[in-house]
C-alpha positions in Angstrom: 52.9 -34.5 40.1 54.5 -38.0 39.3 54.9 -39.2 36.5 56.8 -41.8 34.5 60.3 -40.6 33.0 61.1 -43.6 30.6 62.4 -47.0 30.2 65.1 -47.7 33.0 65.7 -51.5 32.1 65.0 -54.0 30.1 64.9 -57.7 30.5 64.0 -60.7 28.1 63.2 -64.2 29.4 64.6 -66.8 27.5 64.4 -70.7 27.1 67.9 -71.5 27.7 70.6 -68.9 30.0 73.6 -70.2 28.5 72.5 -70.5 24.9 71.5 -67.1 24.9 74.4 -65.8 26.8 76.8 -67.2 24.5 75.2 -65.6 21.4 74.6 -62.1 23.1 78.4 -62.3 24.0 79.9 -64.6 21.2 77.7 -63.2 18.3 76.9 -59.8 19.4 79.5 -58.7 21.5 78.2 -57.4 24.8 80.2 -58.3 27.9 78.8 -59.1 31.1 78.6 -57.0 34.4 80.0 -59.5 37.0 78.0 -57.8 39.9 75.0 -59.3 38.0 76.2 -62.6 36.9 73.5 -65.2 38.6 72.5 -68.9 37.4 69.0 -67.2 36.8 70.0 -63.7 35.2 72.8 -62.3 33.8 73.1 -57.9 33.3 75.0 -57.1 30.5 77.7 -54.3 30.8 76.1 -51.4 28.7 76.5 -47.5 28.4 72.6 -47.0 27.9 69.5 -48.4 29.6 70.8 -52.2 31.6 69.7 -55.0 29.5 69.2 -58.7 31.0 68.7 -61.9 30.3 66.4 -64.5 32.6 65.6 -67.6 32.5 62.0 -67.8 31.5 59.4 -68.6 34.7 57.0 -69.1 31.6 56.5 -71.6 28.8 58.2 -69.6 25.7 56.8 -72.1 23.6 52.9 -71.5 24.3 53.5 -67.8 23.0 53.4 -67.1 18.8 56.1 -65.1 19.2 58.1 -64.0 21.8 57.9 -60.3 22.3 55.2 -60.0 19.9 54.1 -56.6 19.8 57.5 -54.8 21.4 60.3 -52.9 19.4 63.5 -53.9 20.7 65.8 -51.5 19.3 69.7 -51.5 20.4 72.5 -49.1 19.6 75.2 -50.2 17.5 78.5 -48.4 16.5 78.9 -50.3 13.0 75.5 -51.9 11.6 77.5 -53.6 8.6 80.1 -54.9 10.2 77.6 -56.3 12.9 75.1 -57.9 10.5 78.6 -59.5 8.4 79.2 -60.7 11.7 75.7 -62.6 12.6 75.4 -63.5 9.4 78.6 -65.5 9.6 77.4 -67.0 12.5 74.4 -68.4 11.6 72.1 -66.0 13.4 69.2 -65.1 11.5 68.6 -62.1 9.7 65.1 -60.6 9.5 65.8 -57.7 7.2 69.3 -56.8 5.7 70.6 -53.2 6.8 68.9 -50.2 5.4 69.2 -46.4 6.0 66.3 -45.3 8.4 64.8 -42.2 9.8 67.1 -43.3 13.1 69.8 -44.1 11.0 71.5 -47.4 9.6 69.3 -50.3 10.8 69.1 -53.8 10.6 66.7 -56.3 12.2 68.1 -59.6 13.3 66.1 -62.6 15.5 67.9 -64.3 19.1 67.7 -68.2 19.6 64.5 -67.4 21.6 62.8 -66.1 18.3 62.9 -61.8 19.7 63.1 -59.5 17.3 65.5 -57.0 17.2 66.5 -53.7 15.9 70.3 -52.7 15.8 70.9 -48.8 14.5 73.9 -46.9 14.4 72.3 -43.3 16.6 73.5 -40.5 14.9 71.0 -38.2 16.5 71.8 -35.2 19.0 68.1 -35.8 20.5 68.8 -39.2 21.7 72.2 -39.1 23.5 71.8 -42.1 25.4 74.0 -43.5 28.2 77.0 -41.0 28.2 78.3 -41.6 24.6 79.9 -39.2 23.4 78.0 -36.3 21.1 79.7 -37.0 17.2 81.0 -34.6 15.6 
C-alpha cells in the first residue's frame, strides 16, 4: 500500500536570496552545498532533511505572516551559544531559550518574518540525519 514516509525537504521562499543567505550563513552558521548553489535557490549543506532557500515566485508581502500556521523546528548542537550569537547580530528573538519536552529550545524570526524553532535533540527516537547517538 503507499503511503507517505515523512518530510524529505524543506524549502522557504524569501523576498531577497542574498539577504537571506547571508544571515542563514553569517548568523546561523549553515554552509552551502555548491552542487545547489543557483541565482534562484541555494541547498544548504545539512546532516538531516535538505533545507533551501528560493526566491519567492509570490508577493511575501500580501501574506500576514509568512509561514503562518507551520513549525519550523531546526536541530542545533548549542541553543545558548546560538541565541548569544543572533542576538548579537541583531536578529530577532521571539522567545529566549527554555527547557522543552524536545529539549533546549529557542524560537528566533529570519529577515522574511518565518518563525523558527532551534532545539538541541537529545532524544534516541528522533536520530535524524546520521548524527551520532549521545551517550
Amino acid at each position: 500500500m503507499a503511503k507517505l514516509l515523512g518530510p524529505d525537504f524543506i524549502n522557504l521562499q524569501v523576498r531577497d536570496l542574498s539577504a537571506s543567505r547571508a544571515f542563514y550563513t553569517g548568523v546561523l552558521g549553515l554552509t552551502v552545498d555548491p552542487q545547489f548553489d543557483t541565482p534562484e535557490v541555494i541547498v544548504f549543506d545539512s546532516t538531516t532533511i535538505p533545507f533551501a532557500l528560493r526566491q519567492s515566485t509570490v508577493n511575501l508581502d500580501e501574506a500576514p505572516h509568512p509561514g503562518w500556521g507551520v513549525a519550523l523546528w531546526i536541530d542545533c548542537d548549542q541553543v545558548n551559544e546560538l541565541c548569544a550569537k543572533m542576538e548579537a547580530a541583531g536578529a530577532t528573538i521571539i522567545q529566549q531559550p527554555y527547557d522543552g519536552p524536545f529539549g533546549r529550545t529557542f524560537v528566533f524570526a529570519d529577515p522574511d518574518g518565518y518563525r523558527i524553532t532551534a532545539n538541541e535533540n537529545h532524544w534516541d527516537r528522533f536520530p535524524l540525519g546520521g548524527r551520532h547517538q549521545r551517550q
